[in-house]
C-alpha positions in Angstrom: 88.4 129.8 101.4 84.9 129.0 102.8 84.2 125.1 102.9 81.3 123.4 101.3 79.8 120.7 103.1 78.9 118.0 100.6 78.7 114.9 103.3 79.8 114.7 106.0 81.4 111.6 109.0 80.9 111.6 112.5 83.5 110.4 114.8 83.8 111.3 118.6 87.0 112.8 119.7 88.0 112.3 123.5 84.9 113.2 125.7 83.4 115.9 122.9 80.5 115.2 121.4 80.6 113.9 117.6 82.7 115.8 115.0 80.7 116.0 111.9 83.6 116.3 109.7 83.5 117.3 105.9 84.3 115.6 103.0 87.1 117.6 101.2 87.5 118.1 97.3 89.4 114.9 97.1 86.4 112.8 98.2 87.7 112.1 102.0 86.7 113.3 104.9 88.5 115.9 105.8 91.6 116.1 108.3 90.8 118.0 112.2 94.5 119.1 113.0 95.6 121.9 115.5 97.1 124.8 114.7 100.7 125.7 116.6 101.2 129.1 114.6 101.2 132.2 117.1 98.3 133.8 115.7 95.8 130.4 116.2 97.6 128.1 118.7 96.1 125.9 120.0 92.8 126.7 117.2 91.9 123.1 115.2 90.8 122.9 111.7 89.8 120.7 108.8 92.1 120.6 106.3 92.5 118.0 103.1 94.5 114.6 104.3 96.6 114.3 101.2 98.3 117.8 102.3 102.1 117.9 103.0 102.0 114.3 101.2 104.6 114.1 98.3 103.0 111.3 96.3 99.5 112.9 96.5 97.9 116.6 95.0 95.8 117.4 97.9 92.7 120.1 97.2 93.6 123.1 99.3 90.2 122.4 101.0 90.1 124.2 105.0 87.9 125.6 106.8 88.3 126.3 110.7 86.7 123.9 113.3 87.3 126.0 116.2 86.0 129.4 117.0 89.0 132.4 117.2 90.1 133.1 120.2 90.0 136.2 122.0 93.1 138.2 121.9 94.0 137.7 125.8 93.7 133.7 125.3 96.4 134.2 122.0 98.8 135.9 124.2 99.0 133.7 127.0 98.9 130.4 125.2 101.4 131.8 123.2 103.9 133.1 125.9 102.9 129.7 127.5 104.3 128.1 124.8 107.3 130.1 124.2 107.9 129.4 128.6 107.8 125.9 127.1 110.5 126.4 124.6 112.8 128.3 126.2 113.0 125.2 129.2 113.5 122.7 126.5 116.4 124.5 124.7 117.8 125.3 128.4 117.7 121.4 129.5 119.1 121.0 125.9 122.3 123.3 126.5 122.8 121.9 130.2 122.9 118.0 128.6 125.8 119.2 126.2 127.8 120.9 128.5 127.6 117.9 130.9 128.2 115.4 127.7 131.1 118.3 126.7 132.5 118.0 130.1 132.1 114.2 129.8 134.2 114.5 126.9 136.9 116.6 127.9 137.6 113.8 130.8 138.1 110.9 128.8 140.3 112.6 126.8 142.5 114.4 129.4 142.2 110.8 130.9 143.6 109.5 127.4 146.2 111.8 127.3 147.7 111.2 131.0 147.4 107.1 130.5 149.9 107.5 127.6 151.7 110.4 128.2 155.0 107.9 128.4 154.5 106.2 125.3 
């Protein structure tokens, strides 16, 4: 779906220069959010602010902000990304084996205080 510019804000984001960013079909300027799908990671585009809300119908309204990149940029941001992953769910498994092991201590530590009882 191609976007219509009716008016537009400008707001400066970081160091760029000004975003001029449309006005969506609700009347608002439109949302710049990033992309994290494997095909546009990393890739930011305008999108109506009322989508994903439950109390609001938002207008479908997108259109991209950045360029696309080229297909050697796609596959290392993306196996980037995935690296990324895979350390998080690594540290992940190693804090519940040490809270498992944690655990299993104070239980066999339980056990042995009132074995007599």
């Amino acid at each position: 779906m191609e976007a219509k510019k009716q008016r537009s804000s400008e707001w400066s984001v970081g160091m760029e220069e000004p975003i001029s960013f449309p006005i969506c079909g609700c009347g608002y300027p439109a949302k710049l959010t990033t992309s994290w799908s494997n095909r546009n990671s990393g890739r930011r585009f305008f999108g109506c602010k009322n989508y994903g809300s439950f109390f609001h119908k938002h207008c479908r309204f997108f259109c991209w902000y950045d360029p696309p990149m080229s297909t050697r940029s796609r596959i290392v941001l993306v196996g980037l990304l995935n690296k990324i992953k895979a350390n998080d769910i690594q540290r992940r498994n190693e804090r519940f084996g040490w809270i498992f092991l944690l655990v299993v201590c104070v239980v066999l530590l339980w056990f042995s205080m009132h074995e007599g009882e």
